[in-house]
Every structure is written in structure tokens, then in C-alpha cells.
RODO-2510 file (C-alpha; in nm, 4 decimals, decimal comma):
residues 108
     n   res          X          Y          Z
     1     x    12,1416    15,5122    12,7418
     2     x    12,2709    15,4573    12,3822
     3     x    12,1580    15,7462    12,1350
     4     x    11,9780    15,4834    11,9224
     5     x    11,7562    15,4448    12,1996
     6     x    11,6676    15,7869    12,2288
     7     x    11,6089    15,8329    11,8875
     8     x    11,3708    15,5550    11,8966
     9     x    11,1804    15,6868    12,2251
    10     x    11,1206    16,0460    12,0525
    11     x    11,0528    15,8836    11,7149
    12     x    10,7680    15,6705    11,9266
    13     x    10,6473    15,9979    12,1215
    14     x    10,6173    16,2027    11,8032
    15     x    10,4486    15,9515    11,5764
    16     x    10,1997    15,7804    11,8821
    17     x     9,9043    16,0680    11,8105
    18     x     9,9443    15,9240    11,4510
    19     x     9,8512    15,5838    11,5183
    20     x     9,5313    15,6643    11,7407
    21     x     9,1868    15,5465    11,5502
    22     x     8,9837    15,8550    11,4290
    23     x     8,5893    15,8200    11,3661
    24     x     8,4978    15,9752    11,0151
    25     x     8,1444    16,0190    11,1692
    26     x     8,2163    16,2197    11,4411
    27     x     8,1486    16,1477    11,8268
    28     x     7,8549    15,8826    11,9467
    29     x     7,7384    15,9348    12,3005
    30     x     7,5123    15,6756    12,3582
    31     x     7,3788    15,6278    12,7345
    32     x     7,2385    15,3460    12,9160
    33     x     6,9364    15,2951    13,2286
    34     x     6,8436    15,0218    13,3531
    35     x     6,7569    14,8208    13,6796
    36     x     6,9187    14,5242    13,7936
    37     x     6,6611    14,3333    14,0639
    38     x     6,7256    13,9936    14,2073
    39     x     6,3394    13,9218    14,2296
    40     x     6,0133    14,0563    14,2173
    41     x     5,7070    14,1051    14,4013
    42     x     5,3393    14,0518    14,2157
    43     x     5,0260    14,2269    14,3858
    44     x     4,7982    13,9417    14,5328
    45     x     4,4458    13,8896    14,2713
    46     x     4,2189    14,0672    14,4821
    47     x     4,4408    14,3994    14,5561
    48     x     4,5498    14,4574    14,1757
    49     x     4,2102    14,6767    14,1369
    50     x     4,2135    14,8996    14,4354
    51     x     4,0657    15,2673    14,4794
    52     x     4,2557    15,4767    14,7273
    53     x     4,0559    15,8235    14,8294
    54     x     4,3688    16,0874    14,8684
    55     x     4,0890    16,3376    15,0536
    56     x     4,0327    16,6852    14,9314
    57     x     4,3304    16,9413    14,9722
    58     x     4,3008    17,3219    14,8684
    59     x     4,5452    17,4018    14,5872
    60     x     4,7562    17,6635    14,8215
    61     x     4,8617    17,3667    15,0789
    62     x     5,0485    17,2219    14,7536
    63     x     5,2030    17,5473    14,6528
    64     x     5,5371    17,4550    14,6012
    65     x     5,7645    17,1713    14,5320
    66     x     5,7992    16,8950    14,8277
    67     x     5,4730    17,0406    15,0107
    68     x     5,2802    16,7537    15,0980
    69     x     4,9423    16,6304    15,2621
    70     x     4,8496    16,4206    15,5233
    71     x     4,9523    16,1005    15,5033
    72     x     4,6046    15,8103    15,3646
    73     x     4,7289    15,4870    15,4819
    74     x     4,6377    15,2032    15,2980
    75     x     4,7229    14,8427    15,1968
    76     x     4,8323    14,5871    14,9281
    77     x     4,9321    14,2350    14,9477
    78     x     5,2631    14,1084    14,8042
    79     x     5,3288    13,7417    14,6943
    80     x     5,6741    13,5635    14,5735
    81     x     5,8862    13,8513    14,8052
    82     x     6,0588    13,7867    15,1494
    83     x     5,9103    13,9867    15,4429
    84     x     6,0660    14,3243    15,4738
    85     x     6,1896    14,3509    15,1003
    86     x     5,9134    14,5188    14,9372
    87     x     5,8623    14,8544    14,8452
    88     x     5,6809    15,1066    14,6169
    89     x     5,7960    15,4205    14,5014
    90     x     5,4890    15,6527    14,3617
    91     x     5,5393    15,9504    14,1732
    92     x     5,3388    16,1968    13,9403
    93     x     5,3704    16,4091    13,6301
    94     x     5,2253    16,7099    13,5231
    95     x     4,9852    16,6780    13,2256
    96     x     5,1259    16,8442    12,9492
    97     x     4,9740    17,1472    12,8489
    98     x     4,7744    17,1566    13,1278
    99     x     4,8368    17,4074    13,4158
   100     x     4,7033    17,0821    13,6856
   101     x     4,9133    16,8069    13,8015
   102     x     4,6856    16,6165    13,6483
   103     x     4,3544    16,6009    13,4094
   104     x     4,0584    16,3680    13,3807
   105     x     4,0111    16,2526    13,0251
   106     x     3,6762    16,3249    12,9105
   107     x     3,6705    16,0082    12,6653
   108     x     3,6605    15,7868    13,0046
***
């Protein structure tokens, strides 16, 4: 290897942090969620308003997290899905400020 070649390697490896792109603004994080579906399922008319009675459970059964109850089976009817592709995923927040899972609003 010629010396001219070496000198131009090191001059490259000691002036490459020069050339990288600095932001005067500092460092962005930005993050993205989002679902990709290839179709969805609508509830049929006559199931979109539907009252499910979960029973009445004492507070200790549902102590801590992942205890659960027995199981109230019920039903809705999909439209525009293949058989077998459906599913829904239910979950629950605690109000906040509130010492419940959930509150009933007084206004309703």
C-alpha cells in the first residue's frame, strides 16, 4: 500500500465525525401506534344496544390483579367478517380519583 493511501485513509477516519449532521434543537423521539386490519366486522342493528348483567360479586373475590369471576356468556351478531375471524377484546379502567373500578355518573 502506497503511503499516499494511508495518508488519505487516516485523513478520512479523523475528519468522518466532522461531516456527520448535528440537530441545533436537540434530540426528537417521536413514537408511533397503530393497527393495521385487513377488514372489519360491524355489530348486526338489533345487537348494537345490548345490556349484559355481570351478577353481583363481593369486592374480596376481586382482590387482586387477574382475579376473576365466573364467566356470563352472552351473544352478538357480526356482519361483513368470515366465520371464525372475529373477536373482541374488553378491558376496564379505573375511574380516576375514585378508589372503584368504576363510578356511576350522577348527571345520567
Amino acid at each position: 500500500m502506497s503511503l499516499r493511501r494511508v495518508f488519505i485513509a487516516i485523513g478520512c477516519v479523523l475528519f468522518s465525525p466532522l461531516s456527520q449532521a448535528n440537530s441545533s434543537l436537540g434530540e426528537v423521539n417521536i413514537e408511533l401506534r397503530g393497527n393495521v386490519v385487513d377488514f372489519t366486522c360491524a355489530v348486526v342493528a338489533g345487537d348494537s344496544n345490548k345490556s349484559v348483567n355481570l351478577g353481583t360479586w363481593p369486592t374480596k373475590q376481586l382482590h387482586a390483579a387477574g382475579d376473576a369471576t365466573q364467566p356470563v356468556a352472552f351473544s352478538l351478531k357480526l356482519e361483513g367478517c368470515p366465520p371464525g375471524s372475529a373477536s373482541i377484546t374488553c378491558y376496564w379502567t379505573r375511574a380516576p380519583g375514585a378508589a372503584l373500578l368504576a363510578r356511576a355518573d350522577p348527571a345520567m
